[in-house]
Structures are given as C-alpha cells and as structure tokens.
C-alpha positions in Angstrom: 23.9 155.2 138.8 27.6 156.9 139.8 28.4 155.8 143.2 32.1 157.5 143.2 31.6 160.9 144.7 32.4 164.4 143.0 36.0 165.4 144.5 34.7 168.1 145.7 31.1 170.3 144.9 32.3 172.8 142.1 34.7 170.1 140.6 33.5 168.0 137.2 35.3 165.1 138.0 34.2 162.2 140.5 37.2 160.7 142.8 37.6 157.8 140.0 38.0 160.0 137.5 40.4 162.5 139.1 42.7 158.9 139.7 42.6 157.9 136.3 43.4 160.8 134.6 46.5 161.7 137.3 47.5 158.3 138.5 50.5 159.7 138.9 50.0 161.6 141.6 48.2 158.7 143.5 51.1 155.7 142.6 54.3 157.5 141.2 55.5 155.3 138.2 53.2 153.4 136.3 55.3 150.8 134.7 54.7 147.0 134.1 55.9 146.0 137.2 59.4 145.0 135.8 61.0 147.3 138.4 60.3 148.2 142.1 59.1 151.5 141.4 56.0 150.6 139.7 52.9 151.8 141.2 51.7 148.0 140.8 53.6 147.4 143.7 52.0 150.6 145.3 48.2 149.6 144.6 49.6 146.1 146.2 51.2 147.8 149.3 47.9 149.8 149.6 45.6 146.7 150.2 48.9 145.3 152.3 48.5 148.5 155.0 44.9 147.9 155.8 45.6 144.0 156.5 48.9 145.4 158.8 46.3 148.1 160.7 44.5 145.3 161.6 47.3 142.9 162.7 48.4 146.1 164.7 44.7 146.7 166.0 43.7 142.9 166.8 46.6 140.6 167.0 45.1 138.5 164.1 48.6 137.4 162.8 48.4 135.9 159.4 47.5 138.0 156.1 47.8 135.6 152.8 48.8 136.7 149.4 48.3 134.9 146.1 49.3 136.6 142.8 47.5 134.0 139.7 49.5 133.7 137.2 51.3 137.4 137.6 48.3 139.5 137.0 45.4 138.9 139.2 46.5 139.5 143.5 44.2 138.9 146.0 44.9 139.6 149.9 43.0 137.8 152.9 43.6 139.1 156.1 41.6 137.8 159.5 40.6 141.2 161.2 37.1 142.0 162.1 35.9 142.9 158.3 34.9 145.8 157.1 31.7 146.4 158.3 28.8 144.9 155.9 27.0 148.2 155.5 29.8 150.2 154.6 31.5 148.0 151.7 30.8 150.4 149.0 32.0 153.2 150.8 35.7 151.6 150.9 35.3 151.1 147.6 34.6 154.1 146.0 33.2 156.6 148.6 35.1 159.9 148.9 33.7 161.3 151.7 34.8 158.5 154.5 36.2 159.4 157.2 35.8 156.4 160.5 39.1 155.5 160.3 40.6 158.4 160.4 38.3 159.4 163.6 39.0 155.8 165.1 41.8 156.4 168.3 42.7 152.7 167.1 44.4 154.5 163.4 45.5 157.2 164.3 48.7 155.8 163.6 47.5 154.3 160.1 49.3 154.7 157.4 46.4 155.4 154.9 44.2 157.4 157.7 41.9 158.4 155.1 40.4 155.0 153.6 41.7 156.5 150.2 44.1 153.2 149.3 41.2 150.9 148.5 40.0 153.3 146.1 42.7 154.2 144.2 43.5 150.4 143.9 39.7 150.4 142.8 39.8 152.8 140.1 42.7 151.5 138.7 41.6 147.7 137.8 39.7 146.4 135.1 38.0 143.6 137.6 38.6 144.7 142.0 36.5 142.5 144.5 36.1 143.2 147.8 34.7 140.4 150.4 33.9 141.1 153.9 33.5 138.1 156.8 31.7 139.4 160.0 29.6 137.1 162.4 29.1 134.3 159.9 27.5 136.6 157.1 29.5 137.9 154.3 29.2 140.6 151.6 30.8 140.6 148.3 31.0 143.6 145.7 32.7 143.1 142.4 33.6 146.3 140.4 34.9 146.6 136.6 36.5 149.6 135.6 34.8 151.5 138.6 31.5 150.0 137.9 29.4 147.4 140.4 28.4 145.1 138.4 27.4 142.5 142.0 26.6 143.0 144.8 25.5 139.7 147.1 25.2 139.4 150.8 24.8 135.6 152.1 25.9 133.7 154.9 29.4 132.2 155.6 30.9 130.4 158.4 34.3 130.9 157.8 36.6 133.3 159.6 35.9 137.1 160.2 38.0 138.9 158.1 38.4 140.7 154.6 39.6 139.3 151.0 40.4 141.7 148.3 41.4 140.8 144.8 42.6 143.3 142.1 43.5 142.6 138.5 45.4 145.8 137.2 43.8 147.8 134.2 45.5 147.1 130.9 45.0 150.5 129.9 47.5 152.0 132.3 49.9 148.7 132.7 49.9 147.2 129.6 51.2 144.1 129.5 52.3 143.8 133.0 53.1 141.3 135.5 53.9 140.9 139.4 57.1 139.7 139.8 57.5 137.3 142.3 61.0 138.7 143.5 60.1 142.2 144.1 56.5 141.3 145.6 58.9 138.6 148.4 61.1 141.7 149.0 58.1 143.7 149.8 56.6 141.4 152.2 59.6 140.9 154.0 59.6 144.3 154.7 56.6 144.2 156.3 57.5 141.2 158.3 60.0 143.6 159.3 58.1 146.5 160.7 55.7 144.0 161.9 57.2 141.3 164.4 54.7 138.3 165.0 53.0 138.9 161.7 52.9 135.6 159.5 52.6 136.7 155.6 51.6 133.7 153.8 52.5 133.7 150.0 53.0 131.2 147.1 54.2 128.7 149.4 56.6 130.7 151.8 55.9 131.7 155.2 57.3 135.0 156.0 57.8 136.5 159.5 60.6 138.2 161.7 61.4 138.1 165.3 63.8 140.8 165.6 62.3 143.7 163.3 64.8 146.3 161.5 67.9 143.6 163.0 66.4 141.0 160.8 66.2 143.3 157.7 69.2 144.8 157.6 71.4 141.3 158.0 69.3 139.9 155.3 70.4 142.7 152.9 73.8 142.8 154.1 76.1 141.8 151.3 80.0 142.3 152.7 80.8 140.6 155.8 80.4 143.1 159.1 83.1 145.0 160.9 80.9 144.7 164.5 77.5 143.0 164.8 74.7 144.8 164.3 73.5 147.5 167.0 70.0 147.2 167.4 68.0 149.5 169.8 64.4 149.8 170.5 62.2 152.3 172.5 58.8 153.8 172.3 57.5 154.2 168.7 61.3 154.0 167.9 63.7 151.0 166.4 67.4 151.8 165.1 69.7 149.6 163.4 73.0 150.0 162.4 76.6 148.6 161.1 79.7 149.3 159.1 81.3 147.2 156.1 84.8 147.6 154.9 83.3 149.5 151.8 82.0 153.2 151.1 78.8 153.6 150.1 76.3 154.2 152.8 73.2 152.6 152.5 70.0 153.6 154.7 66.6 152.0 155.0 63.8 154.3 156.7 59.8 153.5 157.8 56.9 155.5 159.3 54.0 152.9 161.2 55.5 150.3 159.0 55.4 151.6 155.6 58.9 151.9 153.8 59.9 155.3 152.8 62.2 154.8 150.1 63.6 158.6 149.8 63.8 159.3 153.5 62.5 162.7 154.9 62.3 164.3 158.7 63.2 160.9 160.6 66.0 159.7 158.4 67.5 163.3 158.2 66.7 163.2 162.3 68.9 159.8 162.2 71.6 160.3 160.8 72.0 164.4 162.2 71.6 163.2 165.5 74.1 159.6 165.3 76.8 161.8 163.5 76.2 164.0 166.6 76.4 161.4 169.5 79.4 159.7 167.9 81.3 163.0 167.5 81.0 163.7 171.2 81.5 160.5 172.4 84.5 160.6 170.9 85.4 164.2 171.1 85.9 164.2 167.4 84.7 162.7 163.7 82.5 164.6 161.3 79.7 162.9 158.8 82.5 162.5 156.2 83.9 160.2 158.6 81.0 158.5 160.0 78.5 157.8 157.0 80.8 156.2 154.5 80.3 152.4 154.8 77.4 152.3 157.5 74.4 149.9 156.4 71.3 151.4 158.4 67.5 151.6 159.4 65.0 153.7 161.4 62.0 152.9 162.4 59.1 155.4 164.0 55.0 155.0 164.6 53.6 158.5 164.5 50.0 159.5 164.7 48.3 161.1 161.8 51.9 161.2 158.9 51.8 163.6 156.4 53.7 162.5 153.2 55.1 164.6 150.5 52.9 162.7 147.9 50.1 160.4 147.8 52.8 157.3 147.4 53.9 158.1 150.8 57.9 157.7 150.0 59.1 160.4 151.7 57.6 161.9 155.2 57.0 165.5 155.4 55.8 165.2 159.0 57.5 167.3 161.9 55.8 166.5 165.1 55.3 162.6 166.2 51.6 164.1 167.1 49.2 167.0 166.4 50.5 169.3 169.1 53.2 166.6 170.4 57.2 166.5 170.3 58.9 167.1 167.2 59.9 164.4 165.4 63.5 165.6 165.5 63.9 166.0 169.3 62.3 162.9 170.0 64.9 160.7 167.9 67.7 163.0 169.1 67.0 162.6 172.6 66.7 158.2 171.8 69.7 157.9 170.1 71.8 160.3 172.2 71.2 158.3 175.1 71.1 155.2 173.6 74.0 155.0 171.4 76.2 156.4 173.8 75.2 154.3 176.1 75.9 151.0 173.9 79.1 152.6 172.9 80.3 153.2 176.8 79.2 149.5 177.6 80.5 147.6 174.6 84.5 148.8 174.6 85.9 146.5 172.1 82.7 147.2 169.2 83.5 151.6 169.7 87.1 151.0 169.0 86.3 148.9 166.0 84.1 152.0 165.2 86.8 154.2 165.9 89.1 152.5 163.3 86.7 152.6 160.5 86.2 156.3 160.8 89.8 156.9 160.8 90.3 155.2 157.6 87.6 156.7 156.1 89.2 160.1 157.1 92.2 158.8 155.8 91.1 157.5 152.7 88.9 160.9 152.2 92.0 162.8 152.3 93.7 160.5 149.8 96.4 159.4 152.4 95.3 155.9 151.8 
C-alpha cells in the first residue's frame, strides 16, 4: 500500500519520489556532512524547528540530541506530541495542512509540515514516536516504507522522539560531525533564550540571544562593547574590530539564513542610514568595513527563496501587514540613534573607525 501522496493529481510521482529524485531542491548540497553546507545538517535542522515551535508554543524548555556513533540522530523534545491519529500524516502525508492553519505557527518556520517528510524520504531507517496522555505511538519507516506501526501505553513525558539514519544512497559514507552539529545548536540557543539543548554531554543555552552569539564568534578584541537592541519581533547586534572584513549573521523566527535577503539588506540600508545622519556624514564604504553583526526578526507566514530556507524572499512582516523594510528602518533609526546620543564616549570611538576606514579606502593610510 503507498501512503506518500501524488504531488499533485496529473503528476506520476508521489511526494517521496519527487524528494528523492531532486533532493536538491529540498536540502541544497548533499555532501557527507564534512562541511556546513551539507543538507545532513538541513534534514537535522528540520526535525530541530519543530522541537523550537514547540518551545516557542509551550514553554517546554529542553530538546535533547544524541548523534550514535555519527550516523544515526535522534531528537526528543517535551511538547504536547503529535497527535496519535495523525503520525503518518507527518510522516509522509502531502496534503497536511493544521499547522499552517494553527494562529500558534503562523510564525513557524516550516508552516507546511513538509520538514518531517523530506527528512523521511531521505533515510534508509526514520522513526517517529509520539508521547500524549500516557499513550504513545511509534511508526518506523525504511526507505519510505512502514514497516511498524505500534500504539501502547507509556507513562513517561508528553512529547515527540524522532530518529533518522541518513540513506547511503545519497550520503555515502557520511558522518555528523560533532563540531558543526555544537555550532548549530548554539545557534538555536541563540534565537531561543531559555531553551536548554541537551547533547553528548553539553548543556547549551543563552541568556542574552544575538549578544551571546556574536561575542562567542568574535575573534579580534572589540573597539566598543557590543550594542545590543531588542524590540517587538526584532533583535540587532553589532560591533567593530580593528580589521576589514565585515561579517554579518542574519535569522527569520529563529532559523539562520546563511545568504541574507530582505532583513539583512533592510539592516544594513537602514544602520548605514542612521549613522550617516547622526553624524551628518559617512557612507557604507565607511561604515561596513570591520563591523561583526546580527539581525534577528519573527515574521508570520516567511517565504524563502528555496526549500533550505537560506535566504528570505519575504517583504511584509504579515500577509497584508508592514513591510519588512519599514519596520526595521523605523527600529533601528530610533534606536541606534538613540544609543548613539546616550553613550558619547562609544559614537566617538565609532566615529574614529569610520575615519580610518575612509582613510585607509582612499590609500592615505
């Protein structure tokens, strides 16, 4: 029996097999999880979203990860489960659409269901548990085929456990390094103060959000302590270093967006704006070399250039709202000028370190 729907009525291909023969378009890079850009790290982050929706949802604070011995990663988060009934519709159902109705994800960042199922189709082994009311429901799939299927009782924790072990056929010999899959965590930890990500050991967790992340990554000592701002469905974070390169780190509801798009381009149009008339001069030649920076925003209902969701495509911070645009404009115009008219001795520090990046971009230095 095929339980993975046709994409659509006239196509030949079910939702599985549309995945497997473009998982491309679903995970970028396939790799063998060597570098960051493998989509094992996607399919991981997948899984990782639905845990944070319900950390965002319920409060329910701790997710654990294990990863046994580098190929096999399971995820338990404490939410309220996915419901019993419906376990085989996360799995491999097309035609799902609760979440994406539920005013409690609208600002998911997988409002479609569709991560569990691309994680699904591409493992050889993918269980998925659910823990509601002291029952629990298991269903065990192997290359997009149930093979179990058991209901039983469980007193344990409400809740939902997924384990996926990566097909061989797309990842070869592949492993999860434990590096890249700490880095990734602690960006969640990031976007997700109060969240407790247990894993091999470590207990990760932030109190300050985007502050936190960018002081970890810093690598050259500061030239003013890092302005950190916070508003509604906004968080900034910024700093310069004695050095050139600019380095930015950008997020939409708490998923990292690697290659930008309309918030980080919002950012950094709108800071090179505020500083310029704060000071009555300065252009983004000499604001952007050295700066070390993040951007945070929770929108309802993001729309991605692709299906690994590393660049956002979105405009408006709702259907019908504010665009995304004025909304961070009108934050950090009065925010940062605000910080920069209250904290003297930091916007003439700023001040120097444009000038010599003038200098130095008109070879006078």
């Amino acid at each position: 029996m095929e339980l993975w729907d046709k994409i659509t009525d006239e196509s030949p291909f079910t939702l599985r097999e549309h995945i497997c023969i473009r998982p491309g378009l679903y995970i970028g890079h396939l790799g063998d999880g060597s570098t960051y850009e493998s989509g094992l790290y996607v399919m991981l982050k997948n899984i990782l979203n639905n845990s944070v929706d319900e950390f965002r949802l319920n409060g329910k604070n701790r997710v654990e990860l294990a990863i046994d011995e580098g190929r096999v990663a399971s995820i338990r988060d404490y939410g309220r489960g996915i419901p019993l009934e419906k376990l085989i519709y996360y799995a491999c159902k097309s035609n799902w659409y609760e979440k994406k109705d539920s005013d409690g994800f609208k600002k998911s960042i997988d409002p479609n269901g569709l991560g569990l199922k691309i994680v699904n189709a591409l493992s050889q082994r993918f269980e998925l548990q659910s823990f509601q009311d002291g029952n629990t429901r298991k269903v065990i799939f192997e290359r997009g085929m149930l093979i179990s299927d058991i209901t039983e009782r469980a007193q344990v924790d409400d809740g939902t456990l997924v384990s996926f072990e990566p097909d061989i056929q797309f990842f070869g010999n592949y492993r999860f390094h434990k590096d890249i899959v700490q880095n990734i965590l602690y960006h969640f930890a990031y976007m997700n103060v109060g969240l407790r990500i247990d894993f091999m050991g470590l207990h990760i967790c932030s109190k300050n959000g985007v502050k936190d992340l960018l002081e970890a990554r810093l690598t050259s000592d500061t030239l003013y302590p890092v302005i950190h701002l916070q508003g509604k469905d906004i968080e900034i974070a910024f700093t310069h270093v004695d050095e050139y390169d600019d380095i930015y780190y950008s997020f939409v509801n708490g998923h990292e967006t690697p290659s930008g798009g309309t918030h980080l381009e919002a950012f950094k149009y709108y800071l090179t704006r505020t500083i310029h008339f704060f000071y009555d001069r300065f252009k983004p030649a000499d604001v952007f070399p050295g700066i070390v920076a993040a951007v945070s925003i929770q929108i309802q209902e993001p729309c991605f250039e692709s299906q690994t969701k590393i660049k956002l495509a979105s405009t408006l911070m709702a259907p019908d709202g504010i665009s995304i645009k004025k909304y961070i404009g009108d934050f950090i115009k009065e925010e940062v000028y605000h910080y920069l008219h209250t904290h003297v001795n930091m916007a003439e520090v700023l001040y120097n370190k444009m000038i010599k990046n003038r200098l130095r971009h008109k070879g006078l230095i």
